[in-house]
SELO-12525 format. One line per 4 residues: number of its first residue (from 1); their letters; for each residue x, y, z of C-alpha. Coordinates in nm, 2 decimals, padded with zeros to 4 digits, always signed. Example, Ala and Ser with C-alpha at 12.3 -4.5 7.8 and 13.67 -1.06 7.14 Angstrom:
# SELO-12525
1) as) +01.23:-00.45:+00.78 | +01.37:-00.11:+00.71
//
This chain:
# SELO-12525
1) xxxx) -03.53:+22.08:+23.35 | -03.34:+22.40:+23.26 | -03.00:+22.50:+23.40 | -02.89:+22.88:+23.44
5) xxxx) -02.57:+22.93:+23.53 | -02.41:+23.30:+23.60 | -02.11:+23.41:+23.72 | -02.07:+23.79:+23.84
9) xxxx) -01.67:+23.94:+23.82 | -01.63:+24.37:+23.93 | -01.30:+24.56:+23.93 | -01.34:+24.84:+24.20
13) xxxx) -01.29:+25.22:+24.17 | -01.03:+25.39:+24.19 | -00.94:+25.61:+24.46 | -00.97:+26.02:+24.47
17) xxxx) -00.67:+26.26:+24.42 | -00.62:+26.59:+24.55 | -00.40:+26.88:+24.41 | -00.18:+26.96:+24.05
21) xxxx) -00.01:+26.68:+23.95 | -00.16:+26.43:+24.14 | -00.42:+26.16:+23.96 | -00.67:+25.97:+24.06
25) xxxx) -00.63:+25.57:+24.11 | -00.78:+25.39:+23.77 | -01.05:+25.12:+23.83 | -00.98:+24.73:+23.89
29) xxxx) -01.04:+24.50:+23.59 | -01.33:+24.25:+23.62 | -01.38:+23.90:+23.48 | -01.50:+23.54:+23.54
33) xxxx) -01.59:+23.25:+23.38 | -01.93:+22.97:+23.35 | -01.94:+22.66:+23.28 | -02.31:+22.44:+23.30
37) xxxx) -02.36:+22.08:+23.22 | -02.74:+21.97:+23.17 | -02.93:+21.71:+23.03 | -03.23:+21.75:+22.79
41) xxxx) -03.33:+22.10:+22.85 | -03.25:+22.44:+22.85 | -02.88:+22.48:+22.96 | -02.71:+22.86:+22.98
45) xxxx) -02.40:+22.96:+23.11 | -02.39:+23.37:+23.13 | -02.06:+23.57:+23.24 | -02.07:+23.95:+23.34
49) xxxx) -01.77:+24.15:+23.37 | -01.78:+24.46:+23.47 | -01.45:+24.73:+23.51 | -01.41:+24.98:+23.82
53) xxxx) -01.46:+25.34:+23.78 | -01.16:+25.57:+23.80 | -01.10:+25.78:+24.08 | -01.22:+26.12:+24.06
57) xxxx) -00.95:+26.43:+24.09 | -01.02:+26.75:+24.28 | -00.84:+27.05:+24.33 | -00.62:+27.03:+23.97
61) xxxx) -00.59:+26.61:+24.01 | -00.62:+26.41:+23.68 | -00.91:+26.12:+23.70 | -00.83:+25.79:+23.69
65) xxxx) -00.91:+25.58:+23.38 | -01.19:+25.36:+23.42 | -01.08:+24.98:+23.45 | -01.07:+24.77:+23.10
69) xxxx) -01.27:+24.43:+23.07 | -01.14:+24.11:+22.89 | -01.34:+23.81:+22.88 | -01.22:+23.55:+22.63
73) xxxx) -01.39:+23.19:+22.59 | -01.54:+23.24:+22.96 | -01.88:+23.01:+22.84 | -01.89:+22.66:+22.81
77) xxxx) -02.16:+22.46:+22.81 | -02.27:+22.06:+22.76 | -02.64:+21.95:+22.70 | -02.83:+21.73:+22.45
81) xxxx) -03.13:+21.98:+22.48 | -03.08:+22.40:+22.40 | -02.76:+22.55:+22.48 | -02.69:+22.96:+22.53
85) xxxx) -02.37:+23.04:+22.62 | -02.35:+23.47:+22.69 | -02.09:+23.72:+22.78 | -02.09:+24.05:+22.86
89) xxxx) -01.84:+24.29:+22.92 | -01.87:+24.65:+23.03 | -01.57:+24.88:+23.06 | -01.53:+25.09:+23.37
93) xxxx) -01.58:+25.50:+23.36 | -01.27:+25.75:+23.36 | -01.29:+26.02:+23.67 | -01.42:+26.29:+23.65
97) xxxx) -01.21:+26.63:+23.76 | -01.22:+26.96:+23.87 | -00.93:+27.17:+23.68 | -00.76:+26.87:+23.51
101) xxxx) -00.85:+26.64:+23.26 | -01.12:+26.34:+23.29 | -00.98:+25.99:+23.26 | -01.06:+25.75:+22.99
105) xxxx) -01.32:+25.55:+22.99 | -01.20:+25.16:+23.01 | -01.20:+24.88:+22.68 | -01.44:+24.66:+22.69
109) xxxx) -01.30:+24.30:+22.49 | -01.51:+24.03:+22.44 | -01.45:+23.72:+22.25 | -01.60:+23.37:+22.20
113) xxxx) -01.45:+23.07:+21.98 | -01.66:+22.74:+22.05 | -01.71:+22.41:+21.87 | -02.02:+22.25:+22.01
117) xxxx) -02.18:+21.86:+21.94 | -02.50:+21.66:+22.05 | -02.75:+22.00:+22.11 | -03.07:+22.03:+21.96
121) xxxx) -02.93:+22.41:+21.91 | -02.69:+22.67:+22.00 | -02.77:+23.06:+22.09 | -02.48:+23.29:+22.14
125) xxxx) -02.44:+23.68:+22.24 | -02.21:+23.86:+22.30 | -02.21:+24.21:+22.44 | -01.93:+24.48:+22.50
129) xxxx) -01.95:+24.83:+22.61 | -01.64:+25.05:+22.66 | -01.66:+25.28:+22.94 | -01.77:+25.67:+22.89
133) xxxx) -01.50:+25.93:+22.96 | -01.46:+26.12:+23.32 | -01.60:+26.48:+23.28 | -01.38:+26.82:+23.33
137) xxxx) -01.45:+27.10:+23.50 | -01.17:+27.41:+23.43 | -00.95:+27.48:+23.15 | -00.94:+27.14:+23.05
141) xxxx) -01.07:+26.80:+22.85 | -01.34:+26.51:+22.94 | -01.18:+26.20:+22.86 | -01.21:+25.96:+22.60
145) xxxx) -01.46:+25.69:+22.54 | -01.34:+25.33:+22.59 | -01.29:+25.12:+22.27 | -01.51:+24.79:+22.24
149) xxxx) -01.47:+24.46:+22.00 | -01.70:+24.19:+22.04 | -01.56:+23.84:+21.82 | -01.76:+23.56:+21.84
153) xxxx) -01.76:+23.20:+21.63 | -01.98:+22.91:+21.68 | -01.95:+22.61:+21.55 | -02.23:+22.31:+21.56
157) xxxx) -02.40:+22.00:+21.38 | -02.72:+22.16:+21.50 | -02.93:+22.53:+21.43 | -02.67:+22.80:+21.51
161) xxxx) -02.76:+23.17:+21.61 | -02.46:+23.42:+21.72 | -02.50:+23.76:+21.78 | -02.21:+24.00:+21.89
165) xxxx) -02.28:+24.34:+21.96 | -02.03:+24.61:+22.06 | -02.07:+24.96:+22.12 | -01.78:+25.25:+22.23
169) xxxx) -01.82:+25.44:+22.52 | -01.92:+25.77:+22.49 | -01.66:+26.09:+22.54 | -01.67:+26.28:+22.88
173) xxxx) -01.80:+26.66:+22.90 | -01.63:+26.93:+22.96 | -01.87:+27.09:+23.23 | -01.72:+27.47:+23.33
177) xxxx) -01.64:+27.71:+23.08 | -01.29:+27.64:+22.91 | -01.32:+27.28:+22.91 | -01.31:+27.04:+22.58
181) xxxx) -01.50:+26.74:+22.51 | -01.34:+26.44:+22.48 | -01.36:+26.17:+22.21 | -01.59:+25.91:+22.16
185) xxxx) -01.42:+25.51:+22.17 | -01.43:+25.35:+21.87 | -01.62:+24.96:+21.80 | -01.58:+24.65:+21.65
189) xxxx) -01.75:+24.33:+21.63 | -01.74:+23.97:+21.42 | -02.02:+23.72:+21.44 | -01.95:+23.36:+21.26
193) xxxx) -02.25:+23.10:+21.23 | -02.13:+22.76:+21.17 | -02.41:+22.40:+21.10 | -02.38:+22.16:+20.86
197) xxxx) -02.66:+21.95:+20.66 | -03.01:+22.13:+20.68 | -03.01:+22.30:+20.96 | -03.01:+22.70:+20.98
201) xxxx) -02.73:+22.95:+21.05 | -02.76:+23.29:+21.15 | -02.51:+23.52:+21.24 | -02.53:+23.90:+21.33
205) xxxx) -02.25:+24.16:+21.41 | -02.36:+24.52:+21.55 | -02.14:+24.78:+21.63 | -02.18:+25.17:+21.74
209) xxxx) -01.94:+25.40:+21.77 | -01.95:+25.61:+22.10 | -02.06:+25.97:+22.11 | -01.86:+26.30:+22.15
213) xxxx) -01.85:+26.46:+22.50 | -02.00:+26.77:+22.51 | -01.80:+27.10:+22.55 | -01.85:+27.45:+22.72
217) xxxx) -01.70:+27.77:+22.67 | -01.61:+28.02:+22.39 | -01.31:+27.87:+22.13 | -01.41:+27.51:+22.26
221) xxxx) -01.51:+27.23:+22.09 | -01.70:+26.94:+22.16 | -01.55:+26.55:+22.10 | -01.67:+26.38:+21.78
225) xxxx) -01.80:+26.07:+21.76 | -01.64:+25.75:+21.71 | -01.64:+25.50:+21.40 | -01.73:+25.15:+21.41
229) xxxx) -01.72:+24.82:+21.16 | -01.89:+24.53:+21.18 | -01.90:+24.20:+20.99 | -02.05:+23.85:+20.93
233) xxxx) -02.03:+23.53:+20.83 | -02.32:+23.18:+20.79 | -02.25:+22.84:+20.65 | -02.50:+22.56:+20.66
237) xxxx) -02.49:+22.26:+20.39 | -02.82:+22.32:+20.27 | -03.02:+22.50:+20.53 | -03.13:+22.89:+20.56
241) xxxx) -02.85:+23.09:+20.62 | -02.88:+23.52:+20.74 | -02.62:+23.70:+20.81 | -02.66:+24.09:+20.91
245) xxxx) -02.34:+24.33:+20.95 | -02.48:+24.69:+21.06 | -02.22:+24.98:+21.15 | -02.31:+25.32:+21.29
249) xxxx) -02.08:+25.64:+21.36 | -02.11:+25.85:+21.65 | -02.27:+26.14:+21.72 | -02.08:+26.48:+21.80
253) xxxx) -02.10:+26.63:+22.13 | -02.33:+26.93:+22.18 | -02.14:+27.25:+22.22 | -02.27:+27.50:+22.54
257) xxxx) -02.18:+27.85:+22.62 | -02.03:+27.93:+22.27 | -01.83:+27.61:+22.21 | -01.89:+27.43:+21.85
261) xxxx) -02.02:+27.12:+21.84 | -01.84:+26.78:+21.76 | -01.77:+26.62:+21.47 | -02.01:+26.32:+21.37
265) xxxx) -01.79:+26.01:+21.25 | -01.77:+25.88:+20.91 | -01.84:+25.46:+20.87 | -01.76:+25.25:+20.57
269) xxxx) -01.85:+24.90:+20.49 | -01.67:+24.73:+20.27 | -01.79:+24.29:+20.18 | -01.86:+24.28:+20.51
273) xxxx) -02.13:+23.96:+20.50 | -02.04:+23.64:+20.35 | -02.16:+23.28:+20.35 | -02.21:+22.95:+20.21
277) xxxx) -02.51:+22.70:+20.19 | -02.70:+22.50:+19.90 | -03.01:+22.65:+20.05 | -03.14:+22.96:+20.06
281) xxxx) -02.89:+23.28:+20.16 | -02.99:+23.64:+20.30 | -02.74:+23.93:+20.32 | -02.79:+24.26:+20.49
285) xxxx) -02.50:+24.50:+20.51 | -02.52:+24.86:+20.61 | -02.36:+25.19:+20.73 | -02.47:+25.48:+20.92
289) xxxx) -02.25:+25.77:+20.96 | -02.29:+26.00:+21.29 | -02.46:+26.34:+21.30 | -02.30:+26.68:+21.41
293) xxxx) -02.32:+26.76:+21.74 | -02.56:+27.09:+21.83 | -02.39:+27.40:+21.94 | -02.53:+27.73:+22.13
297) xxxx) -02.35:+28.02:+22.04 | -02.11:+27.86:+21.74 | -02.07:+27.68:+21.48 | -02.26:+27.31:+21.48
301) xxxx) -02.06:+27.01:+21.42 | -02.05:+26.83:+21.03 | -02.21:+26.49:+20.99 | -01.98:+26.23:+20.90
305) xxxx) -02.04:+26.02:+20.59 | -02.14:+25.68:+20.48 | -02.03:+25.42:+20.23 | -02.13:+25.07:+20.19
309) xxxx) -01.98:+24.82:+19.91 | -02.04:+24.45:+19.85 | -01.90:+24.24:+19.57 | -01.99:+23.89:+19.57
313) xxxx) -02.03:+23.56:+19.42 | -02.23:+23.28:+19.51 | -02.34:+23.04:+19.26 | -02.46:+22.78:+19.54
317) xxxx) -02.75:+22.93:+19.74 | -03.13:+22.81:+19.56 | -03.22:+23.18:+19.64 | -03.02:+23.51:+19.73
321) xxxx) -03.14:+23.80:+19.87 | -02.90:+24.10:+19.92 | -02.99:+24.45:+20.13 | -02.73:+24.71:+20.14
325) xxxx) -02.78:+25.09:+20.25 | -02.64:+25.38:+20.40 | -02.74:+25.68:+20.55 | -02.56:+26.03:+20.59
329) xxxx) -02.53:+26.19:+20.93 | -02.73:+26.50:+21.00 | -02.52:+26.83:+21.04 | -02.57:+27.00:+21.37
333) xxxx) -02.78:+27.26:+21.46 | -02.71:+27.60:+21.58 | -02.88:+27.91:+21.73 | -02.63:+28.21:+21.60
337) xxxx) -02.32:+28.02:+21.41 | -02.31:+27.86:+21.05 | -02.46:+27.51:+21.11 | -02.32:+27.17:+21.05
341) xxxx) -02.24:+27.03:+20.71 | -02.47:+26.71:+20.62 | -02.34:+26.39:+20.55 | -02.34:+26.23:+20.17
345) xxxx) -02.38:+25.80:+20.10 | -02.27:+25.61:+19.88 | -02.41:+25.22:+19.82 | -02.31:+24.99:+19.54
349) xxxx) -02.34:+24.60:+19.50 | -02.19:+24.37:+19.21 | -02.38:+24.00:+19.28 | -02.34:+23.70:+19.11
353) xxxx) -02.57:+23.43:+19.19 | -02.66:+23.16:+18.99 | -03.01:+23.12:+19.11 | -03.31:+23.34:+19.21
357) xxxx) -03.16:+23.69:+19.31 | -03.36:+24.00:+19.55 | -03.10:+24.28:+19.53 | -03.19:+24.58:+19.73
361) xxxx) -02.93:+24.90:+19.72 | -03.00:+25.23:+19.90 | -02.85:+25.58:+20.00 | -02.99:+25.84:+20.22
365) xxxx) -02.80:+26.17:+20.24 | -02.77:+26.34:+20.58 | -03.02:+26.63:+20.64 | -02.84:+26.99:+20.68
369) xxxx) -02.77:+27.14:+20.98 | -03.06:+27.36:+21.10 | -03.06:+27.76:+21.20 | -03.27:+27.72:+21.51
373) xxxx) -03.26:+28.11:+21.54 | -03.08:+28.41:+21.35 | -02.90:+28.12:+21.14 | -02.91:+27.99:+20.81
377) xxxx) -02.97:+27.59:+20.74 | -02.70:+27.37:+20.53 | -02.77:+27.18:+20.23 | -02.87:+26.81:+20.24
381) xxxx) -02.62:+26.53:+20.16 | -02.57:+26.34:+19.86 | -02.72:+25.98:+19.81 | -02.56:+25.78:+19.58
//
């Protein structure tokens, strides 16, 4: 019989502020922890975490910052069948405010270190999402996206599949018209696959920075985007073993009313996946820079760039096959001012293997930033 276990932790909101120089109460953290015991089936043990919103400010207040989120080794689980073990964690959202700035969005931390025997197999996930920024109305900022990291190992005698993903929380918009966009909140995340004998290991890492809040109002900008990183690791004695690691930038924020759009972010990858087996290995690394963000009335943001390396030997795998690739971000678009730059990429690989050996390597410029009316489009990026 299967077994689902799920425990439920929220931070509450923060309360609202009234007047200049006042702020607005930050969010309550959340957490909890799962623990299931079964016997031949399907056991699962699932935590959700989930930060408090900050209080919103009227009247010239500040917002609160949204609540952060820490979960760390909040699954366990014991069964000679199946056995997931999942936690998520989701930063709270900053405050918004009229005539003061937005608070920041809260961190989202996630991490997972287990060492599991007697399972027919072990799933992991991991999910994190930092909180988006509080909005700002007046002469102003939104407020930054929260950060998130997502860490996860497994270890087992048995087929192993982790997965941590982790993506930043998007800046908060600057909504009248003087008011800044704020900055997206960056990512991370680690995924580690651990068997032994024949069975198969596969680990994946994903990780997005957050986007750029948009902005409104002439001489104001929009945020940019956030970067991210994101790497992997499989071992098996002579079983499969597939290990992904894929990053991607943040957009920019659209600029309204004559503001310029944000700034995309710029990602690099660098011998990001790794493993070991005496079977056969498969690698896939890649990068994906953030576009420019889209103005109306100024100049669109510039894409960020992209740059993916992997150097490697492995003389034990009976067959290798390697992906790596990046892509440019597009350059933002704009009505009446110069548009956005694009974004080159650069991908190299030096493999040694000792056996058979697929090797794919690619690079996709950004597209330029187009003239939607009485403007002129950029140039493409570089791919490399």
């Amino acid at each position: 019989a299967a077994l689902n276990v799920t425990a439920n932790g929220s931070g509450g909101s923060g309360g609202t502020a009234v007047g200049a120089g006042r702020t607005g109460g930050d969010g309550g953290t959340g957490t909890g922890s799962a623990s299931a015991t079964g016997s031949a089936g399907s056991t699962n043990a699932t935590v959700n975490a989930y930060g408090g919103n900050g209080g919103t400010g009227s009247s010239s207040a500040t917002g609160g910052d949204g609540g952060s989120v820490t979960l760390s080794n909040a699954t366990n689980g014991t069964t000679s069948g199946t056995l997931g073990l999942y936690q998520n964690a989701y930063g709270g959202a900053g405050g918004g405010s009229t005539g003061a700035a937005g608070g920041d969005g809260g961190a989202a931390t996630n991490s997972l270190s287990r060492n599991k025997t007697g399972t027919t197999s072990v799933n992991s996930t991991l999910y994190s999402y930092g909180g988006t920024g509080g909005y700002a109305s007046g002469a102003s900022i939104g407020g930054n996206g929260g950060a998130a990291s997502s860490t996860l190992s497994i270890t087992s005698a048995s087929p192993t599949t982790t997965a941590a993903h982790a993506s930043g929380g998007a800046g908060g918009s600057g909504t009248s018209s003087a008011a800044n966009g704020g900055n997206g909140g960056s990512a991370s995340s680690s995924s580690q696959s651990y068997t032994s004998a024949a069975h198969a290991a596969t680990a994946a890492a994903y990780a997005s920075g957050g986007a750029g809040g948009s902005a409104t109002g002439s001489t104001r900008s929009a945020g940019a985007g956030a970067t991210a990183t994101a790497a992997g690791y499989g071992e098996s004695g002579n079983g499969s073993v597939s290990v992904t690691a894929s990053a991607a930038g943040g957009s920019g924020g659209t600029g309204f009313s004559n503001a310029a759009g944000g700034q995309g972010a710029s990602v690099t990858q660098s011998n990001a996946v790794n493993g070991t087996t005496s079977g056969a290995m498969a690698w896939s690394q890649s990068a994906t820079a953030g576009s420019g963000g889209t103005s109306y009335g100024a100049a669109g943001g510039n894409a960020g760039s992209a740059s993916t390396t992997l150097t490697r030997t492995n003389t034990a795998a009976s067959a290798l096959s390697v992906s790596v690739a990046s892509s440019g971000g597009t350059g933002g678009a704009t009505d009446t001012g110069t548009a956005g730059a694009s974004g080159s990429a650069t991908s190299s690989a030096t493999i040694t293997a000792a056996n058979t050996l697929t090797l794919a390597v690619s690079a996709t410029g950004g597209h330029g930033g187009a003239g939607t009316s009485a403007a002129s489009g950029t140039n493409g990026g570089s791919g490399s």
